[in-house]
Residue frames as qw, qx, qy, qz and C-alpha x, y, z in Angstrom:
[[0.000, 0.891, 0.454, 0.000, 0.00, 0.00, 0.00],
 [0.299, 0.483, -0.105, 0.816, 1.56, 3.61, -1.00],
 [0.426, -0.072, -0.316, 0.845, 2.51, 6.20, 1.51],
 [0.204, -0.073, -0.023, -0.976, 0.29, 8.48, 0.37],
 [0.550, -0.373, -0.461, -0.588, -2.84, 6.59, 1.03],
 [0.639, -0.310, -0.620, 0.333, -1.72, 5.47, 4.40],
 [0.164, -0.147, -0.166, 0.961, -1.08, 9.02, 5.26],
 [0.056, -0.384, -0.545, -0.743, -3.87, 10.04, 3.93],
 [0.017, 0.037, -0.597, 0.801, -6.37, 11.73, 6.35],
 [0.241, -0.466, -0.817, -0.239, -9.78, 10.39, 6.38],
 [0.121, -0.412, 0.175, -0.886, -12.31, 13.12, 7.51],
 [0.661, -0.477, 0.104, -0.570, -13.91, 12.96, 11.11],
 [0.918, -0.239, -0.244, 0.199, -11.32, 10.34, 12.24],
 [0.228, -0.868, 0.417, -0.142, -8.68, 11.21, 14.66],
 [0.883, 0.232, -0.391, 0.118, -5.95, 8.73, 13.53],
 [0.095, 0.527, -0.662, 0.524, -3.74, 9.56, 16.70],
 [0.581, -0.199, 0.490, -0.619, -6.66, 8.23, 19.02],
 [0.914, 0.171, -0.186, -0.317, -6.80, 4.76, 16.78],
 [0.257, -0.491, 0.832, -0.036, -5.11, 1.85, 18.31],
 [0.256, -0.037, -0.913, -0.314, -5.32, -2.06, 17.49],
 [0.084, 0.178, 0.906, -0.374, -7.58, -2.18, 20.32],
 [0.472, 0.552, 0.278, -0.629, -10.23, 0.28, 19.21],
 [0.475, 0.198, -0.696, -0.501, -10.06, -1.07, 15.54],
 [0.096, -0.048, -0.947, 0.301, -10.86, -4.56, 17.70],
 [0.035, 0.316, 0.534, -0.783, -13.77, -2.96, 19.04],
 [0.352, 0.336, 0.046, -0.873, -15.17, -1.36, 16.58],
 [0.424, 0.072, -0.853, -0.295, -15.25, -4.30, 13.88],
 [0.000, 0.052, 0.911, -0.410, -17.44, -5.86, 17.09],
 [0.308, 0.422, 0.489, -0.699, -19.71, -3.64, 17.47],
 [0.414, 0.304, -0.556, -0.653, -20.55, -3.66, 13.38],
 [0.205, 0.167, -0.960, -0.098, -21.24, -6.98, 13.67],
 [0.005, 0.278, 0.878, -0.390, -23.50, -6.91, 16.36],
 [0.235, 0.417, 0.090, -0.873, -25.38, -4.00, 15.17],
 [0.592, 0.592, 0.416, -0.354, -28.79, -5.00, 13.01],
 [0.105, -0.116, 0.531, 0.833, -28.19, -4.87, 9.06],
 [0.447, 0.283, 0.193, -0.827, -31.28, -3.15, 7.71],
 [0.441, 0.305, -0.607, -0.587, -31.00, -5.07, 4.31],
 [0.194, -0.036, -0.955, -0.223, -32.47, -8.53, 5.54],
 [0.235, 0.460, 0.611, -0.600, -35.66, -7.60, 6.62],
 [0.525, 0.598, 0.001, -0.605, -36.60, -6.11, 3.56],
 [0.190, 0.338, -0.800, -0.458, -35.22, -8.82, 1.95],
 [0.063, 0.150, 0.959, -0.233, -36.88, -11.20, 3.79],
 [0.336, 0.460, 0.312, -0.760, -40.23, -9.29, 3.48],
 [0.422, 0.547, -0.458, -0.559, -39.85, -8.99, -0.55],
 [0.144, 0.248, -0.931, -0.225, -39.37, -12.59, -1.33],
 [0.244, 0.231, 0.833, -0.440, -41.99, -13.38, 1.06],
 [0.332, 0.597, 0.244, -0.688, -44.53, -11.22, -1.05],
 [0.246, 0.460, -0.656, -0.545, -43.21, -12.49, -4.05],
 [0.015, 0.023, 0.999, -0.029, -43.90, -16.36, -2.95],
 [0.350, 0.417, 0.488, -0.682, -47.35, -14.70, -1.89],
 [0.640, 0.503, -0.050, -0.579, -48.53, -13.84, -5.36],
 [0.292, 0.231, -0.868, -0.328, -47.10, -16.61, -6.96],
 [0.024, 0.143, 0.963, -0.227, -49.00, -18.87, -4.91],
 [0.458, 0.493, 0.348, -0.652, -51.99, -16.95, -4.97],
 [0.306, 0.481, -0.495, -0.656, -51.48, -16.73, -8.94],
 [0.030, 0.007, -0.995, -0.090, -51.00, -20.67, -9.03],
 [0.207, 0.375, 0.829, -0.360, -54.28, -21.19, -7.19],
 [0.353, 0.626, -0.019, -0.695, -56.31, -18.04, -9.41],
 [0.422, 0.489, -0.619, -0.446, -55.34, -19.57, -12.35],
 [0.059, -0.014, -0.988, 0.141, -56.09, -23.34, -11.36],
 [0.281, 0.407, 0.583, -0.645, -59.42, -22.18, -10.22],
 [0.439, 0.697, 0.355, -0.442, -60.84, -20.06, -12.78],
 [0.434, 0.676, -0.197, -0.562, -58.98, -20.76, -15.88],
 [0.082, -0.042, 0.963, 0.252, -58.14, -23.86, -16.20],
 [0.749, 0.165, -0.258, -0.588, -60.45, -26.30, -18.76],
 [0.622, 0.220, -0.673, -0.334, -59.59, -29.35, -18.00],
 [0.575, -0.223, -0.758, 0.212, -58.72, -30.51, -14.30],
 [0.110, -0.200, 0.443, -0.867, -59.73, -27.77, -12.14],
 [0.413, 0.184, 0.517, -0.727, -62.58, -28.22, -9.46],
 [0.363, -0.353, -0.716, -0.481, -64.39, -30.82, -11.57],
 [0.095, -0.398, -0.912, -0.037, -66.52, -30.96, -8.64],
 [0.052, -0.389, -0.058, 0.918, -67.39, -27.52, -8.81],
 [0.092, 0.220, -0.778, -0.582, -67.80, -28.10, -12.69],
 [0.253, -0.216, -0.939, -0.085, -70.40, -30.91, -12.05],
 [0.028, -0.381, -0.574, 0.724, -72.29, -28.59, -9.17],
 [0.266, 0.420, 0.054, -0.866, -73.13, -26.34, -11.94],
 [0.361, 0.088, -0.546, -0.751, -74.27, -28.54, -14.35],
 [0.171, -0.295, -0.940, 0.007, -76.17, -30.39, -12.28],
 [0.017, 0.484, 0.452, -0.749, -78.06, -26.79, -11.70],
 [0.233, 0.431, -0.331, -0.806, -78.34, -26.01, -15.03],
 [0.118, -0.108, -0.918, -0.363, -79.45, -29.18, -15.68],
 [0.163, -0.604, -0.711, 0.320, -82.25, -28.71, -13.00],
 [0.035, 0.391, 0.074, -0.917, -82.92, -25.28, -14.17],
 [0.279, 0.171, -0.694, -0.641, -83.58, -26.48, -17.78],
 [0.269, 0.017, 0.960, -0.073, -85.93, -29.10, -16.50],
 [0.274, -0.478, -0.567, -0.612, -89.81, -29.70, -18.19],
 [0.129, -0.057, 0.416, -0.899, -91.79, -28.07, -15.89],
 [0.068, -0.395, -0.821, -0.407, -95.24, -29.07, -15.49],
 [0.119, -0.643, -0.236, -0.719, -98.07, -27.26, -14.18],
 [0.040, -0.234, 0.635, -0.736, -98.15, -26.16, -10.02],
 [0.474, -0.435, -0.758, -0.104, -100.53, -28.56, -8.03],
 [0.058, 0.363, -0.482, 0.795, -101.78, -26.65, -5.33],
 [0.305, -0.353, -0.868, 0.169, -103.28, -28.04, -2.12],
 [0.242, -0.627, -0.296, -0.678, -106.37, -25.33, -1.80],
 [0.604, -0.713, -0.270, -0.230, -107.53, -26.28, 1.39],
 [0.696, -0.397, -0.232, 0.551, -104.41, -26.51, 3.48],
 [0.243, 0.002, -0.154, 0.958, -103.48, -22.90, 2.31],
 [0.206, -0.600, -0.349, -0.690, -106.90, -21.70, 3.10],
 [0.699, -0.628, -0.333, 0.076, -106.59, -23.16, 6.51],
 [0.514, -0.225, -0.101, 0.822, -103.51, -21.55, 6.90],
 [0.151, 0.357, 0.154, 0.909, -104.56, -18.33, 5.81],
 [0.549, -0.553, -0.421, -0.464, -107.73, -18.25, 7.30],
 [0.784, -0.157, -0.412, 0.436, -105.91, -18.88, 10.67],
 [0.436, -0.014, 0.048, 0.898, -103.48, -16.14, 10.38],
 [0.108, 0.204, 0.019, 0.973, -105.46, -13.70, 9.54],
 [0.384, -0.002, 0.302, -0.873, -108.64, -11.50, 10.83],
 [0.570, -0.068, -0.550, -0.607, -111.21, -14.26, 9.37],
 [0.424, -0.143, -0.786, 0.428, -110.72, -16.05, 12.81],
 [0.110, 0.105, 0.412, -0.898, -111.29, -13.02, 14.73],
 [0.351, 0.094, -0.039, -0.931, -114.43, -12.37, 13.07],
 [0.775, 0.213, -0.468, -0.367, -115.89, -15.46, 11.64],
 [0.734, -0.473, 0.477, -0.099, -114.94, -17.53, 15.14],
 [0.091, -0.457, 0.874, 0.137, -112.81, -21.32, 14.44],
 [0.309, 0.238, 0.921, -0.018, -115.78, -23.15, 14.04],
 [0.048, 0.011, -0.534, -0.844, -116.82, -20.64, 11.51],
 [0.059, -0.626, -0.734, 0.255, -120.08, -19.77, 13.50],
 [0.117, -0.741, -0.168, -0.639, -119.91, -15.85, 13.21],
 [0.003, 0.190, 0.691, -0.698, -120.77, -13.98, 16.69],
 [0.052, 0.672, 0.736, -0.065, -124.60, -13.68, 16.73],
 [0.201, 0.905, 0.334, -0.169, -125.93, -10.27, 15.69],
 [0.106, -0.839, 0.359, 0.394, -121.86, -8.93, 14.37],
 [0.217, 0.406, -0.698, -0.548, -120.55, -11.10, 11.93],
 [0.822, 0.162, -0.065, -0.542, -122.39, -13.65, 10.14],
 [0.758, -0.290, 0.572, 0.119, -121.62, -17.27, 9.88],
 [0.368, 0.486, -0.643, -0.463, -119.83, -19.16, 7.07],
 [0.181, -0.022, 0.978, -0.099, -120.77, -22.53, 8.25],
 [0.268, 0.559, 0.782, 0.073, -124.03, -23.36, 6.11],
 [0.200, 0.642, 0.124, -0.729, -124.20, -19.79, 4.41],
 [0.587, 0.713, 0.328, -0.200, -126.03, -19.16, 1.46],
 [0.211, 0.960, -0.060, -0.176, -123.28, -17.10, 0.38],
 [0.272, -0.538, 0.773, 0.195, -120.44, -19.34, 1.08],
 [0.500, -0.001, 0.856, -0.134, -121.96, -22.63, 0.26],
 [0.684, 0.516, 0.307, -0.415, -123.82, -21.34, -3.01],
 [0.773, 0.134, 0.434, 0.442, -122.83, -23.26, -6.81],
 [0.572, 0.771, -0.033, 0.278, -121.96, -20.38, -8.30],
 [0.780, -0.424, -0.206, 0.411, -118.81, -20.01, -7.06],
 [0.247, 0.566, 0.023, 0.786, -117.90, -16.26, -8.16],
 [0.380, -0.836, 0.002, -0.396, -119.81, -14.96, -5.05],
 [0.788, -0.526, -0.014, 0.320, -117.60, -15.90, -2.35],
 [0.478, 0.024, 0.221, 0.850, -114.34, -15.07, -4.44],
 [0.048, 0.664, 0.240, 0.706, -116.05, -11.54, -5.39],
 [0.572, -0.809, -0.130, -0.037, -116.45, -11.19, -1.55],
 [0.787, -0.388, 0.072, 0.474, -112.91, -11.96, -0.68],
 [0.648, 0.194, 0.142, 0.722, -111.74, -10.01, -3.60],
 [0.124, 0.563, 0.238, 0.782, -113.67, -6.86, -3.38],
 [0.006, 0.056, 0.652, -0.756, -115.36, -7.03, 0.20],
 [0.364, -0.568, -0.696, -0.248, -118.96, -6.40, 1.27],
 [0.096, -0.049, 0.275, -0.955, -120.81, -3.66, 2.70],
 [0.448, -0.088, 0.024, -0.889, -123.98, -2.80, 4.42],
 [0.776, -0.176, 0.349, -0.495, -127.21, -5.22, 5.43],
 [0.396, 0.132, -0.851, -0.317, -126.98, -9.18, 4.52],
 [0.740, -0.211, 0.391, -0.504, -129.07, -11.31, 5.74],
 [0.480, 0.221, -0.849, 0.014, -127.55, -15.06, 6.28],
 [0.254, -0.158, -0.952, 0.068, -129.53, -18.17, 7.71],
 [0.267, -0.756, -0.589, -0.107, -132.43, -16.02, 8.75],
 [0.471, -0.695, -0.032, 0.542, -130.49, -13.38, 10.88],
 [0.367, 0.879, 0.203, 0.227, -129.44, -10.07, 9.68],
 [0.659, -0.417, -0.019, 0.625, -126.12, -8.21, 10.02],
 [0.364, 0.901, 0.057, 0.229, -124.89, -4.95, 8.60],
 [0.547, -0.573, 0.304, 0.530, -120.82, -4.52, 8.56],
 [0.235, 0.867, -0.319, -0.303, -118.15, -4.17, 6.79],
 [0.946, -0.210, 0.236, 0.076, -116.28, -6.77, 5.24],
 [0.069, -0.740, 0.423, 0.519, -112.60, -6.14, 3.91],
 [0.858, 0.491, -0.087, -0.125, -111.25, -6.59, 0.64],
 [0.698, -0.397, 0.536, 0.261, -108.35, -9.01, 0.15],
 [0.773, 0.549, 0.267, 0.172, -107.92, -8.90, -3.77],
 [0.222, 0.929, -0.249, 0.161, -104.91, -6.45, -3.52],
 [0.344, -0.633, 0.654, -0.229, -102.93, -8.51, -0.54],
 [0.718, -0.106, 0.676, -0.126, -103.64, -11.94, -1.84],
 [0.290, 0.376, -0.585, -0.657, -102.89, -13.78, -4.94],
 [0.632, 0.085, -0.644, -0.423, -104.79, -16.14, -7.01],
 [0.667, -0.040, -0.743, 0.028, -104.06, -19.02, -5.26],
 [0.125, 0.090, -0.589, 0.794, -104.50, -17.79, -1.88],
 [0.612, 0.148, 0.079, -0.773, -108.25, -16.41, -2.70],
 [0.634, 0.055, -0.709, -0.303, -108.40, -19.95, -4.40],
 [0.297, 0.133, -0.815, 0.480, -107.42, -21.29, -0.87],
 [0.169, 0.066, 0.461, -0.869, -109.38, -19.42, 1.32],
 [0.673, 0.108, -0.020, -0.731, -113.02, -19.79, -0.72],
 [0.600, 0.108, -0.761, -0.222, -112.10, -23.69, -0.94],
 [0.326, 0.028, -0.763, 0.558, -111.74, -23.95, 3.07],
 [0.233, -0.063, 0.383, -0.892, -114.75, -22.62, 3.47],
 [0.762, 0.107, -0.119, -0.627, -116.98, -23.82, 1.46],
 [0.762, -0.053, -0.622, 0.171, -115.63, -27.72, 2.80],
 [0.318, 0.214, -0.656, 0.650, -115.36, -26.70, 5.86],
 [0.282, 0.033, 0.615, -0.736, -117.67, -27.26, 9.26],
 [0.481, 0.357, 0.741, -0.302, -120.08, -29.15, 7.12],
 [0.395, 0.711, -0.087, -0.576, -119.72, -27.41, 4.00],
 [0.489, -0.073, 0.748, 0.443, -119.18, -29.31, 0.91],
 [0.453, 0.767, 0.255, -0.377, -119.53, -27.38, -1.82],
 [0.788, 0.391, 0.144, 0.452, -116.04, -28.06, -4.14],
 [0.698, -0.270, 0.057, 0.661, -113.21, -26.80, -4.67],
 [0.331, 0.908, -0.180, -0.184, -111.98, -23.10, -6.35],
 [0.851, 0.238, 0.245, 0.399, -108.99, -23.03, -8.63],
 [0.345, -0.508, 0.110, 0.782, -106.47, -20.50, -9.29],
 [0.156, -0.026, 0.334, 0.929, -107.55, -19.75, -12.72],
 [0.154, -0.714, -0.591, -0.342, -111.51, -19.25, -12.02],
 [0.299, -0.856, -0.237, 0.349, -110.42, -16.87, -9.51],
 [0.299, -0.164, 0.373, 0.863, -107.85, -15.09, -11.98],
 [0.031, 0.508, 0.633, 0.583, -110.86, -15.35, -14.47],
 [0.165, -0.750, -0.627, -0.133, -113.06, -13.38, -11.94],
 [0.380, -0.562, 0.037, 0.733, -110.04, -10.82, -10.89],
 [0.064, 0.014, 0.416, 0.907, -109.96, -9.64, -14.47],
 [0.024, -0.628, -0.777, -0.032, -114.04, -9.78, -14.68],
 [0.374, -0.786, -0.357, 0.338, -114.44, -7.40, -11.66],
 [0.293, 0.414, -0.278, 0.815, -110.54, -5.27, -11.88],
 [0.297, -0.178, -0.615, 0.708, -110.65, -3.04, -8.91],
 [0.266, -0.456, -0.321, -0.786, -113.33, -1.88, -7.77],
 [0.330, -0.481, 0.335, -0.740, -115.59, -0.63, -4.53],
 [0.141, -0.166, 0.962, -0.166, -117.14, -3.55, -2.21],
 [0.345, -0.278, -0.577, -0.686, -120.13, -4.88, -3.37],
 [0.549, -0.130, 0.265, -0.782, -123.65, -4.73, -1.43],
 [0.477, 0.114, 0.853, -0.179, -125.82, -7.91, -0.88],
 [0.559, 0.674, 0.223, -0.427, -128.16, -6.50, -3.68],
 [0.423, 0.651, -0.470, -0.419, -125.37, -6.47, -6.09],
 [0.075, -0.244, 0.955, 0.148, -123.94, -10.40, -5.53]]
């Protein structure tokens, strides 16, 4: 090594105050001291391995064509297959959703469970004219539009209000309801159908409740 670079004065060192020991020393402490660079190495690679792996799987998943997730594969075409099926027409059990309905809502309250009526406030449905008669439009024209003012049923007169249900209920529901009555507590008067009660929704459309005089 030349003369002049051994001489040379290196700034912010005091080369009088350097011995073997403090060279010794310092070289130690370096050592022990942290090096910033493997953490972020370590970090980076990690994140790299991350998206590869992720990639692998992404690409296994959703673009492979031949061996990915057959049973995925198979899930959907056994939906599509069952989507595509023939369809045939919707059987519906009348009376059980009339009894349910008829339950549930105010037709209890008013019209008791044994579909007596109370005496002089609502009227009965058990042996009424009105429920029980073969044309079956008049019931369903009750349920759909309602009923106002005097009626007289089994000899006994009432004068209410009865609500309409043709806006809150569909087809088959009004089908329900006017079948469960008119079989029901002794009634046996047949069944309604969703489309004779469609046929008498369009008839009617919407309109005010009708009056004993008009059914």
């Amino acid at each position: 090594m030349s003369d002049e670079f051994q001489n040379r004065d290196l700034p912010g060192i005091d080369q009088s105050l350097a011995s073997d020991g403090s060279i010794v020393k310092t070289h130690a402490r370096i050592r022990r001291e942290p090096s910033t660079a493997f953490p972020v190495l370590f970090f980076t690679c990690s994140a790299v391995i991350a998206v590869i792996i992720f990639s692998w799987f992404y690409a296994r998943r959703y673009l492979g064509e031949e061996n990915s997730y057959l049973h995925e594969r198979a899930d959907i075409a056994l939906h599509n297959d069952w989507q595509e099926r023939p369809r045939g027409p919707i059987v519906y059990d009348y009376f059980a959703i009339g009894e349910s309905l008829y339950t549930k809502m105010a037709c209890v309250g008013c019209h008791q469970a044994d579909g007596n009526g109370l005496p002089g406030q609502f009227p009965p449905l058990a042996g009424s004219e009105y429920v029980i008669t073969e044309d079956q439009a008049v019931p369903t024209k009750i349920l759909l539009a309602g009923l106002v003012g005097p009626i007289t049923v089994k000899g006994n007169e009432y004068n209410g209000n009865m609500p309409a249900y043709g806006l809150g209920l569909k087809d088959h529901e009004i089908a329900g309801l006017v079948t469960y009555i008119r079989n029901n507590w002794g009634n046996e008067a047949g069944e309604v159908n969703t489309d004779r009660v469609a046929a008498i929704r369009a008839e009617i459309g919407v309109r005010s409740p009708y009056t004993a005089e008009e059914l």
